[in-house]
N, C-alpha and C positions, 0 to 999 in steps of 0.2 A: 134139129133138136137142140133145145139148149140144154149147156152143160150142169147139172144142179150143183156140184161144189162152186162154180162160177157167181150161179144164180143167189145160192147162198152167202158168197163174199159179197156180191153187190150191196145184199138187203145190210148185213151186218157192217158197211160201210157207210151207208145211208141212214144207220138208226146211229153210229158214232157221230155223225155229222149233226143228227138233230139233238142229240146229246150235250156236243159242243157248243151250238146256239145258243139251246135252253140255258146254259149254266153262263154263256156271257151276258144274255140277256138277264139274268138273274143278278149279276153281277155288276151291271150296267145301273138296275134299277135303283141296286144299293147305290153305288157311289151318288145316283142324281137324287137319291131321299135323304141321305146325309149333308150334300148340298144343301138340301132344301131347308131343313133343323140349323143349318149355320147359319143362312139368312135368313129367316124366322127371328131368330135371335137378335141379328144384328139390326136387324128393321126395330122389332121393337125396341130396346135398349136405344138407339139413336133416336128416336122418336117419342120417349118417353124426354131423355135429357135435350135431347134439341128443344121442347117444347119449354125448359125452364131455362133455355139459355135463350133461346125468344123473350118470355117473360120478364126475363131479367133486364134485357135491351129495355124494353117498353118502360118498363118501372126505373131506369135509370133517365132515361127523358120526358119521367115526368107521368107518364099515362098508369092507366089500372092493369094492371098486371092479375094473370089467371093463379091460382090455386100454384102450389109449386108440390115438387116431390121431393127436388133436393134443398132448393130452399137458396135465396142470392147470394148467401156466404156463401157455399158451397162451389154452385157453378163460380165465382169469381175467383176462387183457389183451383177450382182445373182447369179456366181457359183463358183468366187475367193473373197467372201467377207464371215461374218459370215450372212449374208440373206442366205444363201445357205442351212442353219439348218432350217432355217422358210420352203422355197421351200421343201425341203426334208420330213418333217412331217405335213408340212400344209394339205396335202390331208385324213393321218388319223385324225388329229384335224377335219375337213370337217367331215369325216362320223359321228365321236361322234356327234356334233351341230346338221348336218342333223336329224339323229336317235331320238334327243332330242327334238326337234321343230316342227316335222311332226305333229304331232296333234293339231299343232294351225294354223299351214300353211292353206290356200288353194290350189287345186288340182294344180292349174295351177304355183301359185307359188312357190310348190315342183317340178314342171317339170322345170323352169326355175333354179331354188337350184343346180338340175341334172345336167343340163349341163352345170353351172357355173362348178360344180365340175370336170366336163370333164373335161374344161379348164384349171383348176390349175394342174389336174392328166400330163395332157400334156407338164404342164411347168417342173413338176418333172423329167419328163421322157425324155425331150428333149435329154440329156448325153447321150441317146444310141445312136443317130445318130452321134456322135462327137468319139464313140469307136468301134462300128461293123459296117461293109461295109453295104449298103443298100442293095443288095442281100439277106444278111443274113438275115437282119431283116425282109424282104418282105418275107424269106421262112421259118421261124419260127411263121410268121403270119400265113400263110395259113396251115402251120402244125396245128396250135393250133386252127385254125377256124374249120376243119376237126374231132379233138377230142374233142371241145367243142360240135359241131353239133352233132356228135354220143351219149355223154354221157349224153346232156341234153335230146334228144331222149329218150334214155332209160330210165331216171329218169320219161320222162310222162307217157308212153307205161307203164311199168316193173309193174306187179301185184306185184310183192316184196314190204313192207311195208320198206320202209329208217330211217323212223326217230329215230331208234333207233342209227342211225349214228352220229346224232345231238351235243351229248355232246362229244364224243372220237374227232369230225373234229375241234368243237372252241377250245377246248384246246391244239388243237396239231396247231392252227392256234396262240393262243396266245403263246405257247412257240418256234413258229415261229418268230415272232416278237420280243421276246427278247432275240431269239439267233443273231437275226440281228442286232441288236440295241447295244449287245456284241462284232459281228465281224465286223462294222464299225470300234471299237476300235482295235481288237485283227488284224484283215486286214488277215487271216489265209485261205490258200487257200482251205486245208483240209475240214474248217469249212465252207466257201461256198459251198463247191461240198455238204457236206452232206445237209447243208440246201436248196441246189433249189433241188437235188433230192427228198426230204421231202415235199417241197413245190409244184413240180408235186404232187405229188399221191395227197395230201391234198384237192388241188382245182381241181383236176379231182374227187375228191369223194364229194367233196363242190357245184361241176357244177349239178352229177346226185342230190343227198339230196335238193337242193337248189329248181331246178326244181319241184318236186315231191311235195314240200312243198309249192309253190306259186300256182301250180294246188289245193293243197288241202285248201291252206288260200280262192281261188274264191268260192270253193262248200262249203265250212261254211259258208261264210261269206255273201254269196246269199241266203241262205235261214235264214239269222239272218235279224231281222228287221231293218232297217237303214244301212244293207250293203252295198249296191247297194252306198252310198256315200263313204261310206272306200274304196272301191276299186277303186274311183280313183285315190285314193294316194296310196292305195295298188300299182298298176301296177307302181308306180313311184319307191317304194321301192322293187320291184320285180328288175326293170332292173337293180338297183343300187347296187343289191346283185350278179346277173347273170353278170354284166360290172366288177365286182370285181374279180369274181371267172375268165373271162376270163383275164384280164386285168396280172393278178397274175399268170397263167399257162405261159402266152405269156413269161414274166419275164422272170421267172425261169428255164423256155424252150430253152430261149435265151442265159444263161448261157452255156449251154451244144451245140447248134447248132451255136451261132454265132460267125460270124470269126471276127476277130479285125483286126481292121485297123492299 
């Protein structure tokens, strides 16, 4: 005969458990729909001025140039003037500030910070539509949408313990940074191939770790007292790491996939 206090703890440990699920799964969906609104953003806005800073090219060598939005003075003072250095590192400046000011922020105005951020990431990035064919970069997207979906997958599923991943990916992400920051100068083609092949593996290993570790920031952080309010800025700082890691495969993916115009 079973014991029913027994039978009783089973169920009420089996409904905690679906309890937990639900609210990570809940939890989960926020951060990848916030994701989603920061790239939203960033597509459009790079694709609005990518398209006047194409225009611009054409009309400069001569040819008929489309309709503009911002207009050839404009694009020439963000991408032929020295603004072009603020555009180009304004978005890592953005993460430091971000990173720095979340705990005084409110929830709601870390989400807006977010896709302020989109915005300017968009304006950096506009240059690819003005040097790869649009083909190219819509098939480097959905490549990179395809191995981001897999690898963040795995990072939730994977009974594997990641985090020992943790210190080898920021190092090899910060001497990423200042190989690039070297071959602006050096302009060395050798030295880009090796750095976006580096740069794949990194934020495919950055996508699975990243994942695994904003699952495990909701189950601490839910059962610490006063968590239930960090995690709404938690899932703001969730998308802004998984928006990075994708945002940075796409890149470096595009080196090697996209065709130039």
């Amino acid at each position: 005969m079973v014991n029913p206090n027994y039978a009783a703890g089973r169920i009420a440990t089996g409904a905690r458990v679906a309890e937990i699920d639900e609210g990570l799964r809940a939890y989960m969906n926020k951060v990848y729909a916030l994701m989603a609104g920061a790239m939203v953003i960033t597509g459009l806005v790079a694709w609005v001025i990518g398209h006047d800073f194409r225009e611009a090219i054409v009309a400069s060598q001569g040819g008929e140039a489309a309709p503009y939005l911002l207009g050839p003075g404009a694009i020439a003072t963000l991408y032929g003037s020295p603004l072009k250095w603020v555009i180009m590192f304004a978005p890592l400046a953005f993460i430091f500030a971000f990173s720095a000011m979340l705990n005084r922020m409110s929830a709601s105005a870390a989400q807006m910070t977010f896709w302020a951020f989109g915005a300017v990431m968009g304006l950096s990035m506009a240059w690819i539509f003005a040097v790869f064919t649009g083909e190219s970069i819509a098939r480097t997207f959905f490549i990179t949408a395809i191995a981001f979906g897999g690898l963040s997958l795995w990072g939730y599923t994977t009974k594997k313990d990641l985090s020992g991943w943790g210190s080898f990916l920021i190092m090899g992400v910060i001497g990423l940074i200042v190989a690039s920051i070297v071959n602006i100068f050096l302009a060395s083609s050798g030295l880009q191939w090796a750095i976006s092949m580096l740069g794949v593996l990194l934020f495919a290993g950055l996508t699975a770790y990243d994942t695994q570790s904003i699952k495990n920031e909701y189950l601490g952080m839910r059962a610490t007292p006063g968590g239930e309010a960090w995690l709404e800025k938690g899932a703001v700082m969730g998308a802004l790491r998984l928006y990075l890691d994708f945002i940075n495969m796409f890149m470096f993916l595009l080196q090697f996939l996209g065709n130039r115009e």
